[in-house]
C-alpha positions in Angstrom: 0.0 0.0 0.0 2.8 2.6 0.1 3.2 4.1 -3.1 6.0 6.3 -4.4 6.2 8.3 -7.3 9.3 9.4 -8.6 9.7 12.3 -10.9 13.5 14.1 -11.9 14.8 16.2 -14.5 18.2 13.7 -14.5 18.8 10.3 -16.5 18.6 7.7 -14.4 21.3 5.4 -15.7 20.3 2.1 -13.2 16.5 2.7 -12.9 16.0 -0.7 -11.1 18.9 -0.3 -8.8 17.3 3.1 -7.6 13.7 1.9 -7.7 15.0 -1.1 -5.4 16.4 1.0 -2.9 13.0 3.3 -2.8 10.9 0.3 -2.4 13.0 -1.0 0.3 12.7 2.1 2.2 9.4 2.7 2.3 8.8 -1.0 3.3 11.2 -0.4 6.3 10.1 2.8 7.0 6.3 2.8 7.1 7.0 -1.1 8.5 4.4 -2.3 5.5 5.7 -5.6 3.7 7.7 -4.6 0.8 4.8 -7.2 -1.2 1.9 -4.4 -1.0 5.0 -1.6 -2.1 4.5 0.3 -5.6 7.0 2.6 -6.9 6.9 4.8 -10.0 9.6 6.6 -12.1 9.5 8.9 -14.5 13.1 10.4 -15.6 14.9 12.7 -17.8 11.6 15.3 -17.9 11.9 19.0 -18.7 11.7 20.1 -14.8 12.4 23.5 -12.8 12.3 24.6 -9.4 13.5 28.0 -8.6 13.9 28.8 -12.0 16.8 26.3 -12.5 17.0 23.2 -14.8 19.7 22.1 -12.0 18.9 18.5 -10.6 15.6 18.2 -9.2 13.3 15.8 -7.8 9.3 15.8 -6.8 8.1 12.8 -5.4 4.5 11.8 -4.2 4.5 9.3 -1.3 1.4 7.8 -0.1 0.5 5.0 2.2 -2.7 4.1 4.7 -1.7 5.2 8.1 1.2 7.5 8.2 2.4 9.0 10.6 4.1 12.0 10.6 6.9 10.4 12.1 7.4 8.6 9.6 7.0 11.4 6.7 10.2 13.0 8.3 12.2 9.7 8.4 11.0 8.6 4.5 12.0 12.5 3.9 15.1 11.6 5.1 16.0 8.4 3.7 15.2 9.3 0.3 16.9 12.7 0.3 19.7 10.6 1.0 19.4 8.2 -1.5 18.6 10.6 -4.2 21.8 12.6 -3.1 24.0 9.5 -3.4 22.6 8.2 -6.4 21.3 10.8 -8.7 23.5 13.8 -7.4 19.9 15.7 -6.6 20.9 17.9 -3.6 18.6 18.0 -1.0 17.2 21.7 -1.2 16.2 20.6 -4.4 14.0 17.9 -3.7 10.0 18.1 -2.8 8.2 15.6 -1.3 4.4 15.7 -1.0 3.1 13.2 1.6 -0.7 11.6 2.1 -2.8 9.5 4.5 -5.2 7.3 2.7 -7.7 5.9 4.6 -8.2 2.1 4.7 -11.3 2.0 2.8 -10.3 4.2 0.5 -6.9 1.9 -0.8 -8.4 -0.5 -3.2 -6.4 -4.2 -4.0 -7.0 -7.1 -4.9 -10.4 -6.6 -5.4 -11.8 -4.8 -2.7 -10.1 -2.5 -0.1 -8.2 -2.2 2.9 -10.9 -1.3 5.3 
């Protein structure tokens, strides 16, 4: 159920290597099993944020129950990551965060609640 979207201005040379690492932190840090984890990239997009084509990064990040807690600690795991692997510094990344209710986080079927 925790779902990140991924969206930079750079290339992304090993997409799966980074979209490994993202789906492994949200797993650990929303404490979901990585088998309900969704991530989404989009790369190498005509992007600016303060006026500057510099690296950037926006990224969506939604999951039933979070905490606010754990908004700061995903904040700061994938700033990190992003930093290491993509050279993004972290003023220039955004990250909106959302809490979806249960029953309104459809799967297999039906929905969480």
């Amino acid at each position: 159920m925790p779902y990140i979207k991924l969206n930079t201005n750079v290339e992304i040379s090993d997409k799966p290597s980074v979209l490994r690492q993202l789906s492994q932190i949200a797993a650990t840090e929303t404490g979901k099993p990585e088998s309900y984890v969704m991530i989404e990239s989009t790369h190498n997009v005509s992007m600016l944020f303060a006026g500057k084509d510099a690296p950037l990064a926006f990224l969506e990040c939604k999951s039933i129950g979070l905490t606010e807690k754990q908004a700061k600690s995903l904040s700061s795991a994938i700033s990190k990551l992003l930093n290491t692997e993509l050279k993004i510094s972290t003023d220039r990344i955004y990250i909106e965060f959302s809490k979806a209710p249960a029953a309104f986080w459809g799967y297999n079927g039906s929905t969480f609640g």
